[in-house]
Each structure stands twice: as C-alpha cells, then as structure tokens.
N, C-alpha and C positions, 0 to 999 in steps of 0.2 A: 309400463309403470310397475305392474306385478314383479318385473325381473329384476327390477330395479332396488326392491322392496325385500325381495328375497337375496341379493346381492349384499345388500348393506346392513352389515353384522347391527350398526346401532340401530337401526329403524328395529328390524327383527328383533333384537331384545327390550324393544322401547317398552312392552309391556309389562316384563318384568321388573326392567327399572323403576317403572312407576309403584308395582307391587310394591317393591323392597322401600323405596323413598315413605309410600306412604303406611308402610308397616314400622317404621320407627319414628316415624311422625305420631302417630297413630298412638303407640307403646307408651307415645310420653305425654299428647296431651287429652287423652281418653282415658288414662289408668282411673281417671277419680270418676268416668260414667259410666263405664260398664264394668260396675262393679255388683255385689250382694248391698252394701248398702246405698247404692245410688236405686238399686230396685226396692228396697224396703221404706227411702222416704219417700218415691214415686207411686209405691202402691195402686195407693188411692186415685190416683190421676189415671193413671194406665186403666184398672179397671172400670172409670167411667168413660172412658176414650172407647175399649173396646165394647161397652153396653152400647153408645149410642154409634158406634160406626166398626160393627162386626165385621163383614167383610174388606173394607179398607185397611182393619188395623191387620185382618191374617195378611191380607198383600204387602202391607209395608212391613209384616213382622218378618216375613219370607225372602224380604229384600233386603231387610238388614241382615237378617244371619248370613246369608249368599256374602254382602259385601265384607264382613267382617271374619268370614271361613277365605273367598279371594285373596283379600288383601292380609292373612294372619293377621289379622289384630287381636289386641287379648280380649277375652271375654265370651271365649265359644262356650264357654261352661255357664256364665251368666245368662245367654242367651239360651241355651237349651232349658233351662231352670226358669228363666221368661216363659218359655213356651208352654211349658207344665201351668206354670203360674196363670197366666193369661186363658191357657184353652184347654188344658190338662183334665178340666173337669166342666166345661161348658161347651155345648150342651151337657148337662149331669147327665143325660141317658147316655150317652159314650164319653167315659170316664178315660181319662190318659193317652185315648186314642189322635182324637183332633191333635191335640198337642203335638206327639211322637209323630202323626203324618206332615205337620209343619214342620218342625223342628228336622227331620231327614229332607220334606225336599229343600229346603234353605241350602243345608249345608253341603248337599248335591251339587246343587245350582253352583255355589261357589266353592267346590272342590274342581269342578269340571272347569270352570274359568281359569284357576289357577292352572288344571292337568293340559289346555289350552293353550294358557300362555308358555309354560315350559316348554311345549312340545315345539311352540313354532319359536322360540327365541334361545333353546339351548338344544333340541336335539343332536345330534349324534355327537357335537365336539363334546359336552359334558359327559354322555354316555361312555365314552372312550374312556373317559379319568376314571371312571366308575369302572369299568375293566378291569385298572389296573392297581383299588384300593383295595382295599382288604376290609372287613368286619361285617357288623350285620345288613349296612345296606347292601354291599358288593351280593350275598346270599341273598339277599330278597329281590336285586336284580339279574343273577344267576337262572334263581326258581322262574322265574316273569319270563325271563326269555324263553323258554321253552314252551312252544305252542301249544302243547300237548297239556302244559301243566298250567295254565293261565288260569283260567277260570276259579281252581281249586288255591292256588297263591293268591291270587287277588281275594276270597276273599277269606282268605287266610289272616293276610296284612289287614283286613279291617276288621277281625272277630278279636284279633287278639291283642290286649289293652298294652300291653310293650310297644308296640310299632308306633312312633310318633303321626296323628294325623297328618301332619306336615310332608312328613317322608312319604305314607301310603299316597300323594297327592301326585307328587313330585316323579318318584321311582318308575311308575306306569307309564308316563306321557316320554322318557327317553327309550322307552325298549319297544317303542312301538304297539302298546296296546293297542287295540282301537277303542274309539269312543263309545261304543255300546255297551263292551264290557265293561270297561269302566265305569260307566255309570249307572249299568246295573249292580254291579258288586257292591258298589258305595253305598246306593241306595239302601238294597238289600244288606248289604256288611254291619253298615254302623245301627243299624234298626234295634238291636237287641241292648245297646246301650243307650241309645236314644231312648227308648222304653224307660230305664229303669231311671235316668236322670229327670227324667221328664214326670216322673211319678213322683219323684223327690220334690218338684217344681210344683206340683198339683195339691202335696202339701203345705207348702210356702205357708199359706193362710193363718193357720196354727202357730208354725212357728213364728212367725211376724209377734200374733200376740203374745209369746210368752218369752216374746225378747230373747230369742237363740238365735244359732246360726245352723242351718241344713247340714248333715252327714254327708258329704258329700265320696266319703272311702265305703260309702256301704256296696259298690259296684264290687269291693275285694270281700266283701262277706260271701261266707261256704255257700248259702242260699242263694246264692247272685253269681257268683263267680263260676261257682261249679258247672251249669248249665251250658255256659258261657263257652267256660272250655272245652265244653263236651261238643256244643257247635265249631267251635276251631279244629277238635281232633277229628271231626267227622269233615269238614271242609279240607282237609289235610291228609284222609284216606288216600285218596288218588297218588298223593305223592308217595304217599308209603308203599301200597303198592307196585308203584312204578320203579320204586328205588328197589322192594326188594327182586322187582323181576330183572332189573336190572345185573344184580347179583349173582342171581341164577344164572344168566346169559355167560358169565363170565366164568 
C-alpha cells in the first residue's frame, strides 16, 4: 500500500492540494476574523476566556497559529500580536516572554507541516524547475544545498525580514534538509522577530484605549533593525568565509 502511495503522483500531493484549496478558501472567508479589529472587539471575550481557562487557551492558541502558518492563511501577524496580547504580559513576572515562547512554537509546528508536506508531495520534480530558474529563490536554494553551508543559510533565510516566510518553508523541504534542522533554525530564526512583534502585542491594551492602531513597521526601526542584521551577518559569516576561501583556492 505504501508503494502504491508513493507511486501515485495525486495521493502524494494530496496534501498539498488540500493546503492550497484551503488557503484560498481561507483568504476569502476569514479576511474579516483574523484581523486587528476582529481582535479589538473580541478583547474582552478572549481575555476572560484565557483568565478562567489558562492552559486550554495556550493549547488552542498554539494550534491555531500551527494551522494558520500550515495552511498560509492570512493573519500570521494578527496572530503573533494575539499572543503578545493574550500572554505577552501574564504572568507579569515574565513579561513578553510566554507570549514569544507560544507564538515561535505555533508557528514551528506549522512551518514543519507545511516543510512536510512539500517534501513528500513535490520533492525532487519541483526541485529540478528550481535548478533551472533564476532570482532570489534559485540563490537561496543554491546556498541550502551545500552541506557545509546549511545550518548558517537556514538561518540566514529566517533572520532576514526580505525572504518571504512562505519561501523559507518551502525551499528547505526540496533540497533535502533534514527535519532537525529545519526545525531548529525556525524555531531559533524567527525568535528575534517573534520577540519584537509580540512586545508590540503585549501593548495592545493601551492602544485599544486610545483608539489606534499598533506600529507594526517599528521591526524596520535603527533600534530593532540593526541588531537584527547584525544576527543575519554573523549567521552569514560562514558563507563569507567559505566564499572567500574559496577565492583563494583559485
């Protein structure tokens, strides 16, 4: 039955099918729930939800970000900003942390499903077209396949705020990463922006009162940004190195 399974191109991409059907499903009739103001007239609701059933609501809040990082649905920015909202600051003795530890594994969880279903329902024949396209992904799948440089690409593609999440999901699961690294990079990759969205999330409270909407470009501010690339260029060392020994050799 397994040969069978791996034989038959639709079974094999059956789960991507399902991704894609239910990601433009998704697109059109969720735009009006996961949004900033589907969270600001629910507030109130959520935060008595999560008072009297704390653990329940981190489990279900962990299962929705997973399903809605899987399936791309829109609202990974509302959801990260949930999580601020929701846990960013409770317990107040650990301020932004709970939050940013939810909000990364969620979106783990369902980065790894998606890098899952790619790998088993498009590997090598998509891979191949990637060969032979040209731009920024063809480079990010160039870097990835070399063993040597993985660890330092990988999480290169999740430090730096250009590489679409979507792509860093996708690119790894054809070039044969393995699943470890992969899921450590991610985890550890997207954390420093998870961090700073999730602090944004933690002040919701405020802003709700005074009838605004959250900054959410403050990730491109000098004091946010700069750090940011500084962990990119130093996850990026190895390549440089490697390129310039490369140089040398020649």
């Amino acid at each position: 039955m397994s040969d069978t399974t791996t034989a038959n191109p639709i079974l094999r991409r059956l789960p991507l099918i399902v991704i894609v059907i239910v990601a433009v499903l998704g697109a059109w009739l969720l735009r009006d729930y996961l949004s900033f103001d589907a969270l600001s007239q629910n507030r109130e609701a959520l935060l008595a939800f999560r008072d009297a059933n704390y653990l329940l609501c981190v489990l279900g809040f962990i299962a929705a970000y997973a399903v809605i990082v899987a399936f791309s649905l829109p609202g990974a920015t509302i959801a990260t900003l949930t999580g601020g909202f929701l846990f960013g600051s409770f317990p107040a003795a650990f301020p932004v942390l709970p939050g940013a530890i939810f909000n990364v594994t969620g979106a783990t969880i369902g980065a790894i499903a998606l890098f899952l279903a790619a790998r088993w329902g498009l590997g090598q024949s998509l891979a191949k077209k990637m060969d032979a396209s040209d731009g920024v992904v063809k480079r990010i799948k160039d870097g990835i396949d070399d063993e040597g440089n993985q660890w330092s690409m990988l999480f290169l593609i999740r430090l730096v705020p250009a590489v679409p999440f979507f792509v860093a999901n996708l690119v790894p699961a054809l070039v044969g990463v393995p699943l470890y690294r992969f899921a450590v990079t991610t985890f550890f990759g997207i954390m420093p922006g998870a961090v700073v969205y999730t602090s944004v999330g933690a002040g919701l409270g405020e802003v709700f009162a005074r009838g605004e909407t959250p900054d959410l470009g403050i990730i491109f501010q000098p004091a946010i940004l700069l750090p940011i690339l500084g962990l990119s260029l130093l996850a990026a060392l190895p390549l440089i190195i490697n390129a310039l020994r490369g140089k040398k050799g020649l």
